[in-house]
N, C-alpha and C positions, 0 to 999 in steps of 0.2 A: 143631252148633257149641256149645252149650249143654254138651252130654256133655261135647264136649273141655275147652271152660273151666274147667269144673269138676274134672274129672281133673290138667289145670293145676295150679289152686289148692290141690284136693287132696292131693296126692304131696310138694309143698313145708313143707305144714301137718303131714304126719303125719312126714314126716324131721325138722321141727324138734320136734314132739312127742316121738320117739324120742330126737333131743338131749338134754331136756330131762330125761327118767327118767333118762339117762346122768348129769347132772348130780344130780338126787334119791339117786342112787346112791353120787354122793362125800359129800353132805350127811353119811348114817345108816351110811357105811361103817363107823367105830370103832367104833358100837353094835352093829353084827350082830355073831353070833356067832362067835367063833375057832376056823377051821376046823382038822384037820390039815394038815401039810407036804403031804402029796400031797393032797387036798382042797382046798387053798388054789389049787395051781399047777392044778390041773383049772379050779377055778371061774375062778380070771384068764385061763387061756390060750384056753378054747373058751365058756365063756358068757358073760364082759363081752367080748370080742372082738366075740360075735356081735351082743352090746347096741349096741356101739359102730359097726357098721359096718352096720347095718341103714340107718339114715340113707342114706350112701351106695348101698346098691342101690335105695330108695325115689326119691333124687332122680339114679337112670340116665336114663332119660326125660329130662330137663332138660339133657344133657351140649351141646345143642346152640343152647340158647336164646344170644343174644346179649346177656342183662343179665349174664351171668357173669363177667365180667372186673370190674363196680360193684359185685357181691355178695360177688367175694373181697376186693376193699378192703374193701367191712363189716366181715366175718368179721376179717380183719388187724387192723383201730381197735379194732376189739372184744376180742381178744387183748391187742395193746398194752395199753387203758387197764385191763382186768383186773389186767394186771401191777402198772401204777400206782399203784393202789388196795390191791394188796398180797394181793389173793388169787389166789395164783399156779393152785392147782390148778385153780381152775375155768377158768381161762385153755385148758384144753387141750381146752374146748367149741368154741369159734372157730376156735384150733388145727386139730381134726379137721377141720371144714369148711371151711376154704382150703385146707388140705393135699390133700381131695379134689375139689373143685374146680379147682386147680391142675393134678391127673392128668385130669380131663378136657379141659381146655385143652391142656395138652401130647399129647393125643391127637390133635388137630386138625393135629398137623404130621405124622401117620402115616396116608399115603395108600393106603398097602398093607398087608395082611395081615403079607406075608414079612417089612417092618419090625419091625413088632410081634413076631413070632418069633424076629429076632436078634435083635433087644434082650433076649428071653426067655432066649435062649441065652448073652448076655453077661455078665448082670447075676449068675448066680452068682461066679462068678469074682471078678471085680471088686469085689463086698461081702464076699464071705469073706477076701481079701487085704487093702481094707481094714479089718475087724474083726478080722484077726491081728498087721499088724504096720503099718498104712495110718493115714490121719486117724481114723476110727473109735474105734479102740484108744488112739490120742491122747487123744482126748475121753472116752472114756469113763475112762480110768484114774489122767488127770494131769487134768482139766477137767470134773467130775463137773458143775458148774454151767450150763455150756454145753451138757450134753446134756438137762439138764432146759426148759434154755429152747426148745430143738430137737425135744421130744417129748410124747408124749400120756401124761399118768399112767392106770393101774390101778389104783388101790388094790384091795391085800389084805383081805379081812373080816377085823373085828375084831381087827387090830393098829395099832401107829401107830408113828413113828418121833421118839425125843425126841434135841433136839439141843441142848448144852449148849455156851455161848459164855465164854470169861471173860477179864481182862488178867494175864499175867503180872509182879506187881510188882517190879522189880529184876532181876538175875541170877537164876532158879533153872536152877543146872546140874545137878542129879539129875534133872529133868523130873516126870512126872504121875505119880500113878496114880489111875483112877477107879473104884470101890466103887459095885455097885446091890443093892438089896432088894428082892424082889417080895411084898408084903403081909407076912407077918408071918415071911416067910421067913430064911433066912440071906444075911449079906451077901457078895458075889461080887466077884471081880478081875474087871473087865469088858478092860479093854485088857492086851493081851500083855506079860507085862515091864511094862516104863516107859515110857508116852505122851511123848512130844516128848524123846527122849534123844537128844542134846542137845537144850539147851532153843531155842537160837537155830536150829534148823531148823525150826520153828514161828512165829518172831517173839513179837512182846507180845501181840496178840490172836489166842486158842486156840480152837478149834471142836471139838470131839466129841459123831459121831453115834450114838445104840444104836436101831439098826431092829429089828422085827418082835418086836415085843412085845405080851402081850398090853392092849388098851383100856379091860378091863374091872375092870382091879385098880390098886392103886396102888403105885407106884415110887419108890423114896428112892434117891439119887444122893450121892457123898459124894466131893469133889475134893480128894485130900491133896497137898502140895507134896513134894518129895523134895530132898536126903535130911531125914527126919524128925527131930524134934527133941524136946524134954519138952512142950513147947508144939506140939499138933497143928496143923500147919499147914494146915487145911482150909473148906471152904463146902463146904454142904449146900444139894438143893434136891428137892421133894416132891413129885411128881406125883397128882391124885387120880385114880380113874377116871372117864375122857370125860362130860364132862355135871357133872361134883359139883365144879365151881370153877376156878380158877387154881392152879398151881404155886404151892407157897413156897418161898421163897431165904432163905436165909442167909448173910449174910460170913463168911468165914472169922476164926478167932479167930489172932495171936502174925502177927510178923513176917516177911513170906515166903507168905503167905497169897494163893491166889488172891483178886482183886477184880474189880468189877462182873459178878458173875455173873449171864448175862440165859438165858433157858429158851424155847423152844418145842418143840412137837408138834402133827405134820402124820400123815395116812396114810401108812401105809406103803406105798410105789407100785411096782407093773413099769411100766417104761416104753416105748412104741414109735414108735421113730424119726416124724419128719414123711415124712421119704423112704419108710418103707413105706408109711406111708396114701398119700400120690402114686400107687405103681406098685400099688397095691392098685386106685387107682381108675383107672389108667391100663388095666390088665387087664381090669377088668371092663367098664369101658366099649366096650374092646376086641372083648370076647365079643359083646354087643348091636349095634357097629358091625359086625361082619364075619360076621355070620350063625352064630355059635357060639351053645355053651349056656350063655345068661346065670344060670340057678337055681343049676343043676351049677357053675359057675365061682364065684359066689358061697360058696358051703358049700364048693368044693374051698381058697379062699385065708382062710377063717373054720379051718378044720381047719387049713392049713398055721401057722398062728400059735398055736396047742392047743401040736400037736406042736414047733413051735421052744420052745415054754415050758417044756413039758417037759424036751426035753433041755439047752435052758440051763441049767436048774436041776440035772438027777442028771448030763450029762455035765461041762459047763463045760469044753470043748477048750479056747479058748484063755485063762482066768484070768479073766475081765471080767467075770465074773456075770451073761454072757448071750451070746447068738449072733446071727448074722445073722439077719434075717428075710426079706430079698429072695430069696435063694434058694428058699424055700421057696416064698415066694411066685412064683414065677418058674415052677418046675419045677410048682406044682401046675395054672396057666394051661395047660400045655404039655398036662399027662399029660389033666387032663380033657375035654381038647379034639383029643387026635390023631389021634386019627379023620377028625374034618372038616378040619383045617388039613392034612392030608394029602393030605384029597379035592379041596379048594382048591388050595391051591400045585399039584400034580400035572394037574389039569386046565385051571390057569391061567386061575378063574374067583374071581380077589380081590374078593368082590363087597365093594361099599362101601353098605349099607344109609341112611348118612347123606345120601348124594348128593341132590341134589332131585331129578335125573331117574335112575331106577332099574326095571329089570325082571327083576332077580334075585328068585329065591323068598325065602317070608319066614322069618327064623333058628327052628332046633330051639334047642328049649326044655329 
């Protein structure tokens, strides 16, 4: 009884410890090093994946306790008042953990194996339709804000993303253009053409973002009004590298000039749905409830989010700067398991390992 307690206490202690380096991990992201393009997407897609969702296979065991349902309201208030408080990113620690606690609770309604498998069977469909042309696509393209509130960030090593705010004074009907410098470099057209042409499809307060840059140098940003005049109508504002100060602003000089120019810089993040971590934890609890391969399932649905990273980034089918994950997820449950859900459904022995009363043998590993 002793063992078990402690194995108890244990598994909860070491998933929230996991948590936690997940967290140490946003703290020093700017400062590590800037990887390449494809070094970057390697390290987001299969090793903070796996950082991220170890938790989860730690607190498998647990899918059954009945404090679960007082634990996701924690996690939620915890989320919530994160936000509150204004540091959004860390928000996506509590995030992950309702997210998959949630997939275990929705497990509880899947009495049978074959359940679990057409839902397996369904869900590509259904996320790739809507990620093309469905809510998804919505959010992601027109409501960029609502997916960050819906999702778990990644930060990139050693970039960060700066986001420039400022009011448009008066009519400017030529719109923007904005100018960046990296160290002692030359200055660059950063937006295509001319930012907000027209200017009122934008309204009086303007937002522009310049992601994946590098954290370790510093950025000069320079907002000229259009069309130009003898009097440059511009604000300047100065980023140093992560760690060496605050940003300096400058007003813009002559009339027409952008005003209250305000600056921040965040990581630069991939982001993954709440819905995948659900059916991520929905699966694998899966595995362990119905006598599959919980290790093998684990690593098969850690690899299928490598791989959707990847081809997010070099394929990009449908424009979003990113693709489904459920599919992935979905089909990698299936394939590493077809064997046994084969030998199950076929012999019509759905065993349910959660049952209290059970004489099925005990799950391959």
């Amino acid at each position: 009884m002793d063992e078990l307690r402690r194995a108890r206490l244990g598994r909860p202690a070491l998933a929230i410890g996991f948590l936690l380096l997940f967290g140490a991990y946003y703290a020093v992201s700017e400062r590590l090093p800037d990887l390449s393009n494809l070094g970057a997407v390697l390290f987001v897609g299969f090793a903070l994946s796996a950082l991220a969702f170890v938790p989860v296979g730690l607190a498998l065991p647990l899918r059954r306790e009945r404090l679960l349902i007082p634990v996701w309201f924690a996690f939620v208030a915890a989320a919530v008042a994160l936000y509150l408080v204004g540091v959004d990113l860390y928000a996506s620690l509590p995030k992950l953990a309702a997210a998959a606690i949630a997939g275990f609770l929705f497990l509880r309604l899947f009495e049978r194996l074959s359940w679990v498998v057409l839902l397996a069977l369904l869900i590509p469909g259904v996320d790739t339709l809507s990620v093309w042309r469905g809510p998804t696509h919505y959010v992601v393209t027109q409501k960029p804000q609502v997916f960050d509130v819906s999702s778990i960030a990644f930060p990139v090593p050693g970039e960060r993303t700066v986001t420039l705010r400022w009011t448009a004074p008066g009519q400017v009907g030529g719109g923007w253009r904005v100018y960046r410098r990296t160290g002692g470099g030359r200055e660059i057209l950063l937006s295509p053409g001319t930012f907000c042409r027209p200017a009122d499809r934008c309204g009086r307060r303007i937002s522009f973002s310049d992601g994946a840059e590098p954290a370790g140098k510093t950025l000069g940003y320079r907002i000229v009004a259009l069309p130009r005049s003898r009097v440059d109508r511009a604000a300047t504002a100065v980023f140093p590298p992560v760690g060496d100060g605050q940003a300096r602003v400058q007003r813009g000089a002559g009339a027409g000039a952008p005003s209250d120019l305000s600056t921040s810089s965040a990581p630069t993040s991939a982001g993954l749905g709440l819905p995948d971590v659900l059916f991520f934890a929905l699966f694998l609890g899966a595995a362990a409830r119905f006598g599959l391969r919980r290790r093998a399932t684990w690593a098969a649905l850690v690899a299928s989010l490598g791989l959707t990273t990847v081809l997010a980034v070099y394929a990009n089918p449908f424009n979003t700067s990113g693709l489904p994950a459920l599919p992935g997820i979905s089909l990698a449950f299936l394939l590493v398991n077809a064997d046994l859900i084969w030998r199950r459904l076929r012999g019509g022995e759905e065993l349910d390992l959660d049952s209290p009363v059970r004489s099925a043998p005990q799950p391959e590993r």
